[in-house]
C-alpha positions in Angstrom: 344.4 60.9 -65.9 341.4 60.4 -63.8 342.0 59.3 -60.2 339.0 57.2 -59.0 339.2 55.2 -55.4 336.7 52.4 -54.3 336.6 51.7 -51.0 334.6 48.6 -51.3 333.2 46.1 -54.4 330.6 47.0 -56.5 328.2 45.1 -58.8 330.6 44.1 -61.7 328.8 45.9 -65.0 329.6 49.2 -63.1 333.2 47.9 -62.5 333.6 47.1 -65.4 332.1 50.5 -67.0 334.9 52.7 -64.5 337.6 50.1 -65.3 337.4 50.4 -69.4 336.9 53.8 -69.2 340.5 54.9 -71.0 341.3 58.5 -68.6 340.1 56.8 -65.1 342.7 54.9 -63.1 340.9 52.6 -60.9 342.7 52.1 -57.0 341.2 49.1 -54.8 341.0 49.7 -51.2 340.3 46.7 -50.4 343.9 45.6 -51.8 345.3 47.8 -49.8 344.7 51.7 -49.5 347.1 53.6 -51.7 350.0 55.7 -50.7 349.8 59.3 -49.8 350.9 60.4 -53.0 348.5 58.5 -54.8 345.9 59.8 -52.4 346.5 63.1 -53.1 345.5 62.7 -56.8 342.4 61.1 -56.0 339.5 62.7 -57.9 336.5 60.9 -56.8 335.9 58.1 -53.7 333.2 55.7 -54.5 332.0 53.3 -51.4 328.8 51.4 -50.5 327.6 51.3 -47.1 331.0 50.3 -44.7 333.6 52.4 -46.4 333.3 55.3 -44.2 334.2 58.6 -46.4 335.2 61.0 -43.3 337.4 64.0 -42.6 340.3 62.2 -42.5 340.0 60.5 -45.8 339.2 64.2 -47.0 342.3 65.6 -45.5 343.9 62.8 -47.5 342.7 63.8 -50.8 342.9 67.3 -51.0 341.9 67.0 -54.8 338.5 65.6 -54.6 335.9 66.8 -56.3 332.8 63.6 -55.5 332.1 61.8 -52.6 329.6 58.6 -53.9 327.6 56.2 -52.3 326.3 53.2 -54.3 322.9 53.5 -52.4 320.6 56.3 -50.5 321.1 56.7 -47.1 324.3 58.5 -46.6 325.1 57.8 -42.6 329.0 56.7 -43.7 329.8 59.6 -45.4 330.3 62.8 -43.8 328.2 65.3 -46.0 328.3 68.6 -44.0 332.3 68.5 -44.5 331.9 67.4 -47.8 330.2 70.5 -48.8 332.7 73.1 -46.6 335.0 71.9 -49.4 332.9 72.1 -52.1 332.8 68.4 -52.8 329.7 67.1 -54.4 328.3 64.1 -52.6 326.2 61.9 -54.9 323.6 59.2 -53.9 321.4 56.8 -55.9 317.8 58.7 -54.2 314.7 56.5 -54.8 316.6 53.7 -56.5 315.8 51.0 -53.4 312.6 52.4 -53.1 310.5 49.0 -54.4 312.4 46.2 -53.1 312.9 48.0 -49.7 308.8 48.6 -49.6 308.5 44.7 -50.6 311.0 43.9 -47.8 308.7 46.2 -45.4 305.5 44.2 -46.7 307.5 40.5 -46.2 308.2 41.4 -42.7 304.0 42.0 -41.8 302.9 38.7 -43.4 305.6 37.0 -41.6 304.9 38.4 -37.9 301.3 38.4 -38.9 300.9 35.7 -40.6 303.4 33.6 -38.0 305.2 32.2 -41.1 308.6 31.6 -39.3 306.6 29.2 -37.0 304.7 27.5 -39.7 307.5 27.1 -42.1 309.8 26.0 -38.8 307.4 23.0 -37.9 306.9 21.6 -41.3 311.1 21.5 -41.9 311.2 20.1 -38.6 308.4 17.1 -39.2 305.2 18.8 -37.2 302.6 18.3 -40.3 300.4 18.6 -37.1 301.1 22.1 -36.0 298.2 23.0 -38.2 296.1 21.9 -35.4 297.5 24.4 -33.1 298.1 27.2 -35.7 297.9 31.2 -34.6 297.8 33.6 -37.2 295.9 36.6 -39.0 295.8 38.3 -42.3 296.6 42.0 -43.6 293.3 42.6 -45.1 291.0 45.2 -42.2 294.3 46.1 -40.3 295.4 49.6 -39.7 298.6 50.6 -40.6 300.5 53.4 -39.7 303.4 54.9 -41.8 305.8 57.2 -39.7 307.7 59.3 -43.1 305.4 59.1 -46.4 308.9 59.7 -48.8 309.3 57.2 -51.6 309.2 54.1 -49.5 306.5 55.0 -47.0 304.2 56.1 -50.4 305.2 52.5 -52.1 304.6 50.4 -48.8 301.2 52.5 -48.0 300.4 51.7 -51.8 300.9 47.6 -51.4 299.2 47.8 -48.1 296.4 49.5 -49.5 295.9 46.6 -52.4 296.0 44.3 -49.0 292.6 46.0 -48.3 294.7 47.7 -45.4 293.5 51.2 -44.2 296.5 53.5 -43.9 297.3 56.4 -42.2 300.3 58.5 -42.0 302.4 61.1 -40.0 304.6 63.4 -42.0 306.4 66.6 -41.6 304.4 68.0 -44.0 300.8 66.6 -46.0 300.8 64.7 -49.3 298.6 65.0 -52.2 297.8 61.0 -51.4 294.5 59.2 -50.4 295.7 58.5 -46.9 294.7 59.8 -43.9 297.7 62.5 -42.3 297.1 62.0 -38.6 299.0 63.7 -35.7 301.8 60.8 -34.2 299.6 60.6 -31.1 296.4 59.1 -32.9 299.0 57.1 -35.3 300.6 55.2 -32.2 297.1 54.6 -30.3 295.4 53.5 -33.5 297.6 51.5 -36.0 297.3 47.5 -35.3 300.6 47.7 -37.3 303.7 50.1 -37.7 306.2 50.6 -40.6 308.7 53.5 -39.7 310.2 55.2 -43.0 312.2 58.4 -41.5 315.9 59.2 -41.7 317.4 59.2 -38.6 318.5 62.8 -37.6 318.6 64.4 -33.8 314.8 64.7 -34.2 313.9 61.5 -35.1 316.4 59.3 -32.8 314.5 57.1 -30.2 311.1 58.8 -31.9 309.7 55.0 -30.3 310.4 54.7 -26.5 308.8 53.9 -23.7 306.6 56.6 -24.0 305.2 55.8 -27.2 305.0 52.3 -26.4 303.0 52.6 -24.1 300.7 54.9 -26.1 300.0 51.5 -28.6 297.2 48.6 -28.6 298.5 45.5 -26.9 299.9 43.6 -29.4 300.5 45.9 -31.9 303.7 44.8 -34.9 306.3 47.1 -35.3 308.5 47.6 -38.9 311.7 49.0 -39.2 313.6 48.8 -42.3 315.0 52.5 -41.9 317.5 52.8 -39.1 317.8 50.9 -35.6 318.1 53.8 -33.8 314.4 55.0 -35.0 313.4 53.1 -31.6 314.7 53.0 -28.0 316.0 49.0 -27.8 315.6 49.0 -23.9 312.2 49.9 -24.3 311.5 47.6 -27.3 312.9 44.9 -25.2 310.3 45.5 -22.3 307.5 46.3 -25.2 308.0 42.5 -26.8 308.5 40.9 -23.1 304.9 42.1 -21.4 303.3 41.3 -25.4 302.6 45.3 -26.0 304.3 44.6 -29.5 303.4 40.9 -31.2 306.1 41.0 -32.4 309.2 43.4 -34.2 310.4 43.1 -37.9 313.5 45.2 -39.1 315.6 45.1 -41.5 318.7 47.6 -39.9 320.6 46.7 -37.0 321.3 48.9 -33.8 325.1 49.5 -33.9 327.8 48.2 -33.7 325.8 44.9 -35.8 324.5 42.8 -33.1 325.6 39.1 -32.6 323.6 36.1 -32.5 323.4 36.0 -28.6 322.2 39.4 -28.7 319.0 39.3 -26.6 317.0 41.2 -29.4 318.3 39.1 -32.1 317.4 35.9 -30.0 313.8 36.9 -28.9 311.0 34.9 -30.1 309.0 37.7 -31.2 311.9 39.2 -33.2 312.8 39.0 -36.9 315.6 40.9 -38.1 317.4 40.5 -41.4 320.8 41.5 -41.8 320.2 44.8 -44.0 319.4 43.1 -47.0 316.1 45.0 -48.0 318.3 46.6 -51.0 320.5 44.0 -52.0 318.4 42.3 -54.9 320.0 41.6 -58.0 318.0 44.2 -59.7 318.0 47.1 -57.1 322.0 46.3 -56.8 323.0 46.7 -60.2 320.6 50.0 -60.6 321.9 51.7 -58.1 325.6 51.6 -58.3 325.4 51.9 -62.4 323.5 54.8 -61.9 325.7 55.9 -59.1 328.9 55.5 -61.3 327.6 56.7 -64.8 326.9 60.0 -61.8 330.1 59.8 -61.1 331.8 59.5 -64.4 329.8 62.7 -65.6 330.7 65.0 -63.3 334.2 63.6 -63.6 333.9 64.4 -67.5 332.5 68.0 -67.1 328.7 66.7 -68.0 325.6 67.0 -66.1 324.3 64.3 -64.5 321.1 63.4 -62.8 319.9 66.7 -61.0 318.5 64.8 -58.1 321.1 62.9 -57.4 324.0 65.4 -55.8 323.1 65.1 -52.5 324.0 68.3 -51.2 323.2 70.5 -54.5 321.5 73.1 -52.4 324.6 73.2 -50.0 326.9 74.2 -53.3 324.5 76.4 -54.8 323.8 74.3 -58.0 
């Protein structure tokens, strides 16, 4: 018998697929986490983006061979100890790719196109805000993509149908029709900013004060990668003196902020609660994929190449 754990829900066809599978014995964290000598039979943890996968939970399953994440980013599970003990972490790369890019794009027109504002005074009765309505299009605006990996490309590609001109910084050039620019000339000429990198030593606070200072007045800032991308004392002071017109992400700084949180409060803010992935569509694809992942290397098949995380780490 086959020892799976879940640490949180998934999207039910994939339950559903590990729970009629006849060798897997399916264990519910969230009913309560099973007792040490269950634990030590545990053959594969599955979670999505709370249930934190860490050295203790390794210590407590000294038989586990995969270490899955319904999703991409893999900030809850600790991947360099996974791989000491040769456990195979698995992801679901590129699979929120679309819907996170249309997410990305959603948060430009509404800043740009003061949409919250507009939408707010018709609900509330103002027919006549028209008469004092702000607001500007996509079309001739430069935007700036910091990390051209499958998002970046997809939101540089809908930008680009916007009549947008788009440039990019990357670690490295792309065979794409965008201009690669050094950060420096991306930050002094974008009138808008979408940042698409993982968040790594390098890359923390890439956007403080410094850079900040760097961009047009009112320039729009994106984030729908991580919270951390940007310095929040120095966003703060950028959306206070009107450097930034305003700030769209999608990711929270941590711990989740609360609704008095000055960032989540400021007018020129708009921050969803990490939703960008969490369409019917994109939900289902990715933790299917993710389990059928699961169940083959469970099974002694092979499974999507690209999506063991740390392949090279194992030397498969």
């Amino acid at each position: 018998m086959i020892h799976v754990l879940l640490l949180e829900t998934i999207e039910n066809e994939s339950f559903e697929l590990l729970k009629n599978e006849k060798d897997i014995q399916l264990h519910l964290a969230w009913e309560g986490m099973p007792a040490a000598d269950i634990l030590e039979r545990i053959d594969a943890v599955i979670t999505r983006g709370i249930g934190q996968v860490n050295r203790a939970l390794y210590d407590a399953c000294p038989n586990m061979k995969v270490a899955a994440r319904c999703g991409v980013g893999l900030d809850n599970v600790d991947v360099a100890e996974a791989s000491k003990r040769g456990i195979r972490v698995i992801n679901a790369p590129g699979s929120n790719a679309s819907t996170v890019a249309e997410h990305t794009i959603s948060l430009m027109l509404t800043i740009q196109r003061n949409l919250f504002e507009a939408l707010s005074a018709v609900k509330n009765g103002n027919w006549a805000s028209r008469s004092s309505f702000k607001s500007d299009e996509l079309n001739g605006k430069t935007l700036g993509i910091l990390g051209l990996g499958n998002i970046g490309l997809k939101v540089a590609n809908i930008a680009a149908a916007f009549g947008m001109k788009v440039i990019y910084w990357s670690p490295s050039s792309k065979e794409v029709p965008y201009l690669l620019v050094d950060k420096e000339t991306l930050f002094r000429s974008a009138d808008i900013i979408s940042l698409h990198l993982p968040l790594n030593e390098e890359t923390k606070d890439i956007v403080d004060e410094e850079v900040f200072n760097k961009m047009n007045q009112g320039t729009i800032l994106i984030n729908t990668a991580r919270g951390a991308l940007v310095n929040r004392d120095a966003l703060l002071s950028a959306l206070d003196t009107g450097k930034l017109a305003g700030y769209g992400a999608d990711v929270p700084f941590s711990p989740p902020p609360t609704a008095d949180d000055a960032l989540i409060s400021h007018p020129k803010s708009f921050i969803t609660a990490h939703v960008s992935s969490l369409t019917a569509t994109t939900y289902k694809n990715m933790c299917l994929s993710t389990v059928k992942n699961v169940l083959a290397v469970l099974h002694d098949q092979a499974p999507d190449p690209q999506c063991i995380f740390n392949a090279t780490s194992l030397g498969l």
